[in-house]
C-alpha positions in Angstrom: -23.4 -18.1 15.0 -20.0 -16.7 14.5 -17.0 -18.2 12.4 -14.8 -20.0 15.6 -11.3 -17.9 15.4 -11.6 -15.8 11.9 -9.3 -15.8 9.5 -7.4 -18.6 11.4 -6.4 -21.4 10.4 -8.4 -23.6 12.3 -10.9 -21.6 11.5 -14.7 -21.3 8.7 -12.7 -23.1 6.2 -11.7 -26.2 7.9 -15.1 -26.0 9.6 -17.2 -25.9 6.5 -14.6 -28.3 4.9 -15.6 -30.8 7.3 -19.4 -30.0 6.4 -19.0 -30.2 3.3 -16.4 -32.1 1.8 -13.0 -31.9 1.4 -13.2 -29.9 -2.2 -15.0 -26.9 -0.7 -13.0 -23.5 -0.5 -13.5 -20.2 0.0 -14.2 -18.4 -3.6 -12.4 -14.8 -4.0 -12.6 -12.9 -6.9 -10.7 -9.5 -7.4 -12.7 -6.8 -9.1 -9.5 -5.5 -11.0 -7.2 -6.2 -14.2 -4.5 -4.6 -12.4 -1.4 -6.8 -12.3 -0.2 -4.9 -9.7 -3.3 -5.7 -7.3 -2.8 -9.0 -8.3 1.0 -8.9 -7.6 -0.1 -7.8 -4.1 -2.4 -10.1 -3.0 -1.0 -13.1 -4.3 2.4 -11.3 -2.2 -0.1 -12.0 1.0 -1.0 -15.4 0.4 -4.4 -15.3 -1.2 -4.8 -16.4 -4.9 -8.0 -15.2 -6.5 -11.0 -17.6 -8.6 -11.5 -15.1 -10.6 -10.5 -11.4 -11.7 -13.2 -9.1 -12.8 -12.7 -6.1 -14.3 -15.3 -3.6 -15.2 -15.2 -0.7 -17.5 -16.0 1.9 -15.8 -15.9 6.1 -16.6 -14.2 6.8 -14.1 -13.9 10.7 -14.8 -15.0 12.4 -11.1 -18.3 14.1 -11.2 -19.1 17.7 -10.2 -17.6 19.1 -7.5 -17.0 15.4 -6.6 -13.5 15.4 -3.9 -10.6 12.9 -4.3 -12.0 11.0 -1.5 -15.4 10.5 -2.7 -13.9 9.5 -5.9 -12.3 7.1 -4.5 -14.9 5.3 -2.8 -17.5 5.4 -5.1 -15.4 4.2 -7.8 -14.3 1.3 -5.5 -17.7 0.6 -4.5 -19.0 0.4 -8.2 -16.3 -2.3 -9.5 -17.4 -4.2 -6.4 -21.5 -4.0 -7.6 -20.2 -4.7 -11.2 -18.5 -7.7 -10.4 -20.9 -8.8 -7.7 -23.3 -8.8 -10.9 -21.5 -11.4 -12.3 -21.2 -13.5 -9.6 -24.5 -13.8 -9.3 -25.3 -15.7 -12.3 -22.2 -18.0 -12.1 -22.5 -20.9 -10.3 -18.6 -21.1 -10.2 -18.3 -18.0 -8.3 -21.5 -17.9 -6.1 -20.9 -16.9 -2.9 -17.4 -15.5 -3.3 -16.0 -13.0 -1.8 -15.3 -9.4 -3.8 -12.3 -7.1 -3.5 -12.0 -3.7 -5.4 -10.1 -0.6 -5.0 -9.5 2.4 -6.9 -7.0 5.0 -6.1 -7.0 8.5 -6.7 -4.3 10.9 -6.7 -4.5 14.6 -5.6 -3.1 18.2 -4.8 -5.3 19.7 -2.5 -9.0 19.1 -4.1 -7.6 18.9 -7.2 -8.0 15.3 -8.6 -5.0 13.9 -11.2 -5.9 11.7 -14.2 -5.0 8.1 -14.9 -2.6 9.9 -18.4 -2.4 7.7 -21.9 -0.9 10.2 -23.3 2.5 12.2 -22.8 1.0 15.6 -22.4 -1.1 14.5 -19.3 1.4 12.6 -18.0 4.1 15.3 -18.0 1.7 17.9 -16.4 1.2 15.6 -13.4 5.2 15.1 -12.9 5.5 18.6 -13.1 3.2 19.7 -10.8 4.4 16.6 -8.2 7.7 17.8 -8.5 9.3 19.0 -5.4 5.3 18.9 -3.7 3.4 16.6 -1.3 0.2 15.4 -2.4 -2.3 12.8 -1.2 -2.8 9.2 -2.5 -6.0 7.8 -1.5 -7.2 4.3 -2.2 -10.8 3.1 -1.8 -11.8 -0.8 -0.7 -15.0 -2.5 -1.2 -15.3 -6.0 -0.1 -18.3 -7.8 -1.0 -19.1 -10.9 1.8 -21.2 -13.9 0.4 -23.9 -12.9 2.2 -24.0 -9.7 -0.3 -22.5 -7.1 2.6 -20.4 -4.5 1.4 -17.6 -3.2 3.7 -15.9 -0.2 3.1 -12.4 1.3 4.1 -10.6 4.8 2.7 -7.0 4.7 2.9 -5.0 8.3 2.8 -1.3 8.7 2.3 1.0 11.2 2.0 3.9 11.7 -0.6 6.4 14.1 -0.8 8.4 13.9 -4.2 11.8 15.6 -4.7 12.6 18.4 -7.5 12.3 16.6 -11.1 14.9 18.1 -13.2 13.7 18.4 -16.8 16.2 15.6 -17.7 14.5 12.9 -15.4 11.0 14.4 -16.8 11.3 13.2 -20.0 13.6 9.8 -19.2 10.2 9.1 -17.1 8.1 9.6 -19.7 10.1 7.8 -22.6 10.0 4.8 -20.0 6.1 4.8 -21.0 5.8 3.4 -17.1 3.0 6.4 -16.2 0.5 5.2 -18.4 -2.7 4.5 -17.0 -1.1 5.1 -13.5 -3.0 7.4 -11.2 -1.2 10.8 -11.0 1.1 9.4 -13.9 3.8 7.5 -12.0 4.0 3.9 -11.0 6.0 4.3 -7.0 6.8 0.7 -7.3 8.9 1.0 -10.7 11.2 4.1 -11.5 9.0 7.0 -9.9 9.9 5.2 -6.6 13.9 7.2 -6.7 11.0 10.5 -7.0 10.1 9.8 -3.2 11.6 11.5 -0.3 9.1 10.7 2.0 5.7 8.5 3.0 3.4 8.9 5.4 1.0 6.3 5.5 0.5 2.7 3.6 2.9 1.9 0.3 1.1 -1.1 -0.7 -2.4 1.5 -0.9 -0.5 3.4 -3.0 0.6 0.9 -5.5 -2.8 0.1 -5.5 -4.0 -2.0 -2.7 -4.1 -1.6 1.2 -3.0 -4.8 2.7 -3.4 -4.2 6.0 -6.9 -3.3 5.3 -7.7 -5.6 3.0 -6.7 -8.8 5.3 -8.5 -7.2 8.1 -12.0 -7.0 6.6 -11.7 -10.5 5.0 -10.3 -11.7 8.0 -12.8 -10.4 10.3 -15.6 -11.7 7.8 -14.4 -15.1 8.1 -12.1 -15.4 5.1 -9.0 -17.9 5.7 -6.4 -15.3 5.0 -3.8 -17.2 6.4 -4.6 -21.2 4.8 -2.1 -19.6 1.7 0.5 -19.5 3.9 0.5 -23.4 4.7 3.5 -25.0 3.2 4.7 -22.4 1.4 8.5 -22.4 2.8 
């Protein structure tokens, strides 16, 4: 039988709250150590249980495209962490949201720099381009289902002058940042124009993300009780 009104707030929760007691909740668990994942979903309401990060190599394989990158590396932090979950009775049953975001030119997948060389390469090839951000979702249900969504967006960056090169870069801000920039710090003055979702490219596609928990039953709106 399906949840009455998903993702409501007279919705699963309250209904399984009355089943069960008043102290049962929803688990969610983010597959990520990203503070800027967290950032955004605790933006939409929705604190996690637990995060869990995996370390994954997440250098594409042969001939692999940006896309498929992206979801397959999504999909694997969301097996990872469902591997935990498993075996903790805190966390059983929880939901699981991971993402991974690629940046691109063409087919030709940027890295995630740590060090200065890398990340200058990737500012100077961005400079005064478009290239493609795409973020990959994988949201594990409690019943062990796994849905899938690919998010694409486009970004044009003005022309970088050699001076704001290197102020980027002593900021330290690219590290670790997919196509070495971060667009919701300093790289953000870089943009002249988006097509498509900012929050996927900071990291996570809200509008995505709320829809598939939503439409699996999660209460994505009970955060937003008495929050004013």
């Amino acid at each position: 039988m399906a949840p009455p009104n998903p993702g409501g707030i007279g919705s699963w929760k309250e209904t399984r709250l009355g089943a069960q007691g008043r102290d049962w909740r929803a688990k969610l668990v983010l597959a990520s150590a990203s503070p800027r994942r967290l950032a955004l979903l605790q933006q939409a309401g929705i604190e996690p249980d637990a995060l869990l990060p995996s370390d994954l190599d997440e250098q594409p394989l042969k001939n692999e495209r940006p896309k498929a990158l992206a979801r397959r590396l999504a999909r694997e932090k969301a097996q990872r962490a469902l591997e935990v979950v498993r075996v903790r009775e805190d966390l059983k049953g929880a939901f699981i949201v991971a993402a991974d975001t690629v940046v691109a030119r063409g087919n030709r997948i940027l890295p995630k720099p740590e060090h200065v060389d890398e990340a200058a390469g990737c500012l100077r090839l961005l400079s005064g381009r478009g290239h493609r951000v795409y973020t990959g979702l994988a949201i594990v249900t409690p019943k062990e289902g796994i849905r899938e969504r690919l998010v694409e967006t486009r970004v044009t960056f003005k022309h970088l002058s050699n001076a704001e090169i290197e102020a980027y870069l002593a900021s330290g801000e690219w590290r670790g940042k997919a196509g070495g920039y971060a667009i919701q710090g300093r790289a953000g003055s870089f943009v002249t124009k988006l097509v498509g979702s900012y929050p996927s490219v900071v990291g996570l596609p809200l509008y995505e993300t709320l829809s598939v928990l939503g439409g699996e039953g999660y209460p994505i709106h009970m955060g937003w009780l008495n929050t004013v």
